[in-house]
C-alpha positions, 0 to 999 in steps of 0.5 A: 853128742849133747852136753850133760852132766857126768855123776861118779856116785861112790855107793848105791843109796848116792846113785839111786839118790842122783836119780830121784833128784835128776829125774827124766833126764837121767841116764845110769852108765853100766858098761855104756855099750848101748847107752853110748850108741845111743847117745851118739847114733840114736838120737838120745840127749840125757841131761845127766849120765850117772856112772856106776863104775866104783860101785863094788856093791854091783859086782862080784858071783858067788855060789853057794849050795844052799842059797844057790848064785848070786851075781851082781848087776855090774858084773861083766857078761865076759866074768859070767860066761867064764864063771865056774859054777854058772858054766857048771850049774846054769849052763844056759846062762853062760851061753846066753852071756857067752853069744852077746856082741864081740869079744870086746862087747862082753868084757865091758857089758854088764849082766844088769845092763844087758836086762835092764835096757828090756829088749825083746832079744836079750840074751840073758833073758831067757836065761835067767827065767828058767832058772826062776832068778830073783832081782834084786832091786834099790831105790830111795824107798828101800830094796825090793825083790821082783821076779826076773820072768814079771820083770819086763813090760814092753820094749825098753821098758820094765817095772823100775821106778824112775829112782830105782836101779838093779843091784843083783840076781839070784838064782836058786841051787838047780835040782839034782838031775837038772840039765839047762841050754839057750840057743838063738837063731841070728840071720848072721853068725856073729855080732848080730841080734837074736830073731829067736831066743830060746831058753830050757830047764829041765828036772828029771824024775828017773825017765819022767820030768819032774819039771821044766822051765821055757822062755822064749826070746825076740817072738814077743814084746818081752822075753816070756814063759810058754807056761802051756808047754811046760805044763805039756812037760811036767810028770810026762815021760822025756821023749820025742813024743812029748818034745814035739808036743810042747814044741808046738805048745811053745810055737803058738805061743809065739807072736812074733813081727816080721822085721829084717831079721825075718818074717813071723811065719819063719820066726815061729816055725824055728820056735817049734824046731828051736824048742824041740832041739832045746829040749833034747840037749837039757836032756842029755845035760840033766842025764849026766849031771 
């Protein structure tokens, strides 16, 4: 490992002050359990690594039936998963936190980390974006707020300035009858990147969607909306019929590589199954909330 300069900032306008003065070289230090691979494994050298442990103003989850959750960038994956209302709430959410690395990954990874490193699989992703989350965003011009689901660019790359960092999420108070899931396909069990992430909100009206939400993970070069599959959902009737149609709306959607996790061909036929099966469990979900 290279040489750098280590900075312990004590609030975010020190942290986001380091980075405008540090500049390219800079690197933020959330959990570390991909920056520290990296710098070691990966070839990365950063002149300067900015911690972001003492930083209270990044951590905490709250929940409030009117302005709905609010959970800090800091805070770890491990604390998300276990969280009473996201499990209650945003069940999709505690599952994507729930499946990232090992045990011991998740109770050092930050939720911010895991959406701010903008790989293709991350499992929060998804997430996050059907749930219409909100980041919340400082930098030395002030704070802005940005669309999760207009967050990413590309691979590893996301709308963030230089001198910007991610300081919370909020998610606004699901609809009655609202039922949430995230499930991935991994070529092995555990400690493994998704192939396929797939993400499903659905409102229910009675027997009819009032509206739904699918992003898929790992198929493109961001994690990304099927907007034409949630339009096959709203005001239709939850049924198979209608599943299967929006199943195949979100496979042609779909523009996965093949990689060694698998081939496009493969990877997008799971979309369509992945999708279908999604579907029926926030069904049953949104049916017993």
């Amino acid at each position: 490992m290279h040489r750098f300069e280590y900075f312990a900032p004590q609030s975010v306008a020190e942290a986001v002050t380091l980075l405008k003065e540090r500049g390219d070289g800079v690197r933020l230090l959330a959990g570390g359990t991909d920056l520290l691979v990296h710098m070691k494994e990966g070839g990365l050298h950063p002149s300067a690594v900015v911690s972001l442990h003492a930083l209270d103003d990044l951590r905490g989850i709250a929940f409030d039936e009117t302005s709905g959750l609010r959970a800090g960038a800091g805070e770890l994956l491990a604390a998300v998963e276990s969280h009473e209302a996201v499990r209650s709430r945003y069940a999709a959410l505690a599952e994507g936190a729930g499946i990232v690395g090992s045990v011991q990954t998740r109770n050092m990874a930050t939720l911010g980390g895991n959406i701010a490193n903008a790989a293709p699989s991350a499992d929060t992703a998804p997430p996050l974006v059907v749930f219409d989350a909100i980041a919340e965003i400082a930098g030395r011009d002030g704070e802005r707020e940005v669309p999760v689901a207009e967050l990413f660019t590309g691979p590893g790359q996301t709308v963030l300035a230089k001198d910007e960092m991610l300081v919370a999420f909020r998610l606004p108070v699901p609809a009655p009858h609202t039922g949430s899931v995230y499930q991935r396909h991994t070529p092995r069990k555990i400690m493994d990147i998704a192939a396929v992430g797939v993400g499903v909100r659905l409102t229910l009206d009675g027997d009819a969607i009032a509206d739904a939400r699918v992003c898929l993970g790992a198929v493109g070069p961001t994690p990304f909306r099927a907007t034409e599959a949630e339009e096959a959902l709203a005001g239709q009737p939850a049924n198979e019929t209608t599943f299967a149609r929006a199943a195949e709306l979100a496979q042609a959607a779909a523009k996965p590589i093949s990689d060694v996790r698998g081939s496009a061909e493969f990877r997008r036929y799971l979309v369509g199954v992945m999708t279908k099966r999604c579907l029926g469990i926030a069904l049953e979900r949104a049916g017993a909330s």
